[in-house]
SEMARLO-786500 format. One record per residue (C-alpha): residue number from 0; residue in one letter; x, y, z. Coordinates in Angstrom, 1 decimal. Layout:
N
ATOM   num   residu        u        v        w
ATOM   NUM        A        X        Y        Z
...
end
This chain:
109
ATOM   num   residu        u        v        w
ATOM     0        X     77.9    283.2      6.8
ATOM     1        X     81.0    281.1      7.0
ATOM     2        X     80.6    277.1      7.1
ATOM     3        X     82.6    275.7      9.7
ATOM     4        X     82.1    271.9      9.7
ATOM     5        X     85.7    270.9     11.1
ATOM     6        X     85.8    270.3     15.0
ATOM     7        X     89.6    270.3     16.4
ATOM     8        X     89.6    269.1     20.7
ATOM     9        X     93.0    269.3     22.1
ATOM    10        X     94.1    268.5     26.0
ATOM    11        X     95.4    271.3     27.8
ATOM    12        X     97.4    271.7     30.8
ATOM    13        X     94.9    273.6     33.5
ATOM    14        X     97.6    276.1     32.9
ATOM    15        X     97.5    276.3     29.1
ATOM    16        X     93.7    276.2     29.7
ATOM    17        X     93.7    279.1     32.4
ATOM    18        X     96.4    281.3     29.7
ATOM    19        X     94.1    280.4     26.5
ATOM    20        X     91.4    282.1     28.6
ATOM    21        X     92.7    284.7     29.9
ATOM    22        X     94.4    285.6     26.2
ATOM    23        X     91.2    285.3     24.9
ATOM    24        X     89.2    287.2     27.4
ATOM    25        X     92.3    290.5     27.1
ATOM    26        X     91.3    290.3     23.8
ATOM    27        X     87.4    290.4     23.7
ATOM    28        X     87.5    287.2     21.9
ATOM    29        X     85.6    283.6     22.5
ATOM    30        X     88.5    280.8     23.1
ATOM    31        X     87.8    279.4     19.6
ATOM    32        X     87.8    283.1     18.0
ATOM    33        X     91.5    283.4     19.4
ATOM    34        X     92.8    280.2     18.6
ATOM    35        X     91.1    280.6     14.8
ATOM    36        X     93.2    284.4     14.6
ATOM    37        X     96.2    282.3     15.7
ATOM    38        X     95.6    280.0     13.2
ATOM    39        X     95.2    282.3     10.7
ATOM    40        X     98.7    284.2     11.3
ATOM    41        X     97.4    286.7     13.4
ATOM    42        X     98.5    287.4     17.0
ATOM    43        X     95.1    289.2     18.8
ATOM    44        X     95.8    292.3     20.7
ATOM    45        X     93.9    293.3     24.1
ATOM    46        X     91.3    295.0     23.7
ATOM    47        X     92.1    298.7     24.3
ATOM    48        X     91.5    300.4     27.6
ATOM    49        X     88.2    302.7     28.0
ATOM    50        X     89.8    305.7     27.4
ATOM    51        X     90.6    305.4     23.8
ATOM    52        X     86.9    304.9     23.0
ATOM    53        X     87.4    308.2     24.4
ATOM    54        X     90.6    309.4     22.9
ATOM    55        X     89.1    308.8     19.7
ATOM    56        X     86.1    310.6     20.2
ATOM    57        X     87.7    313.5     20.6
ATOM    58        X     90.2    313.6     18.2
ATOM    59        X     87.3    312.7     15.4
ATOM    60        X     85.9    315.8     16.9
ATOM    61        X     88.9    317.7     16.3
ATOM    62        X     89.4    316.9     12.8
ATOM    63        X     85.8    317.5     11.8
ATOM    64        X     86.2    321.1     12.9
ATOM    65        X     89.5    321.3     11.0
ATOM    66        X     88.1    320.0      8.2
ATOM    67        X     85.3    322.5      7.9
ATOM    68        X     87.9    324.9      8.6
ATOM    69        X     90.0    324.0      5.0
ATOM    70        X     93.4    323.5      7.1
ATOM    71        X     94.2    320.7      4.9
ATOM    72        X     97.6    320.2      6.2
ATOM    73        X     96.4    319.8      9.8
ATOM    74        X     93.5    317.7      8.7
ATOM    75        X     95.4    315.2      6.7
ATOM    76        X     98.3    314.8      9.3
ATOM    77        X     95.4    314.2     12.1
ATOM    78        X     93.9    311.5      9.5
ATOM    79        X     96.9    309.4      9.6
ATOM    80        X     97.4    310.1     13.1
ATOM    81        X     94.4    309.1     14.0
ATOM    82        X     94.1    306.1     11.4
ATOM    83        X     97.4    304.7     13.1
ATOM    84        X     96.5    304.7     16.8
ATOM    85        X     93.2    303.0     16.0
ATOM    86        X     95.4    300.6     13.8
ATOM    87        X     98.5    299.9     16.4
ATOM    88        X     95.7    299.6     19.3
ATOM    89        X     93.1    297.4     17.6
ATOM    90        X     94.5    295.6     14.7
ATOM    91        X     95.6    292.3     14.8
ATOM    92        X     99.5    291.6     14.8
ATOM    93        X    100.0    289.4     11.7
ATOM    94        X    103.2    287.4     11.9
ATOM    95        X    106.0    287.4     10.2
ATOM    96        X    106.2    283.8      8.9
ATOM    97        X    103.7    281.6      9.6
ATOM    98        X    102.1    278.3      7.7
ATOM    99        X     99.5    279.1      4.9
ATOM   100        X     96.5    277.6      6.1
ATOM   101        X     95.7    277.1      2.1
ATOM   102        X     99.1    275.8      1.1
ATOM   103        X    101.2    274.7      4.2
ATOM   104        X    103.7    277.0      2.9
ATOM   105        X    105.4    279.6      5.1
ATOM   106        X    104.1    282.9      4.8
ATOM   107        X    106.9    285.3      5.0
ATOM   108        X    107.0    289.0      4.7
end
C-alpha cells in the first residue's frame, strides 16, 4: 500500500475545476488519480467505449480457436494485433519530456 502523506490544495477557476472533472470522469479516474498520472508524466486516456469490452471479447475468442488450431502465423499476428488495440485504447499516453518527479530533471525520450 502506497504512503501518501503530502496534501497539495490549489485554487481553480470554476472552469479549470469543471475541465479537471470532466477529464477525470472521461477517464474513469478520481480528480486526485488524474492529477497524480499527470504528475507522473502520463496523459490519461478516456476510458474506452462499451464496445471494446466487446471487441476484445471476441477477438480473444478468435485467437483461442486459432491457437488450438496450430496456425501459428495467424495466431501470433492476432496477438500483437490484439495486444496493440488494448494498448493504444487503454494505456496511458506518457509524455515526451516532462520533469522527473525524483530528480527535477526533464525526462526526454
Amino acid at each position: 500500500m502506497r504512503n501518501r502523506k503530502e496534501q497539495f490544495n490549489v485554487r481553480l477557476t470554476e472552469s479549470e475545476s469543471e475541465i479537471l472533472a470532466r477529464n477525470a470522469e472521461r477517464s474513469g479516474l478520481s480528480k486526485s488519480g488524474y492529477i497524480r498520472m499527470l504528475v507522473n508524466g502520463y496523459v490519461p486516456r478516456e476510458t474506452p467505449p462499451r464496445e471494446y469490452g466487446e471487441l476484445m471479447r471476441l477477438m480473444t475468442e478468435i485467437y483461442s480457436v486459432l491457437k488450438e488450431q496450430n496456425t501459428d502465423d495467424v495466431v501470433v499476428q492476432l496477438q500483437q494485433t490484439i495486444l496493440r488495440l488494448q494498448a493504444e485504447a487503454t494505456l496511458p499516453e506518457r509524455r515526451e519530456s516532462w520533469p522527473s518527479p525524483q530528480s527535477g530533471q526533464s525526462m526526454e525520450r
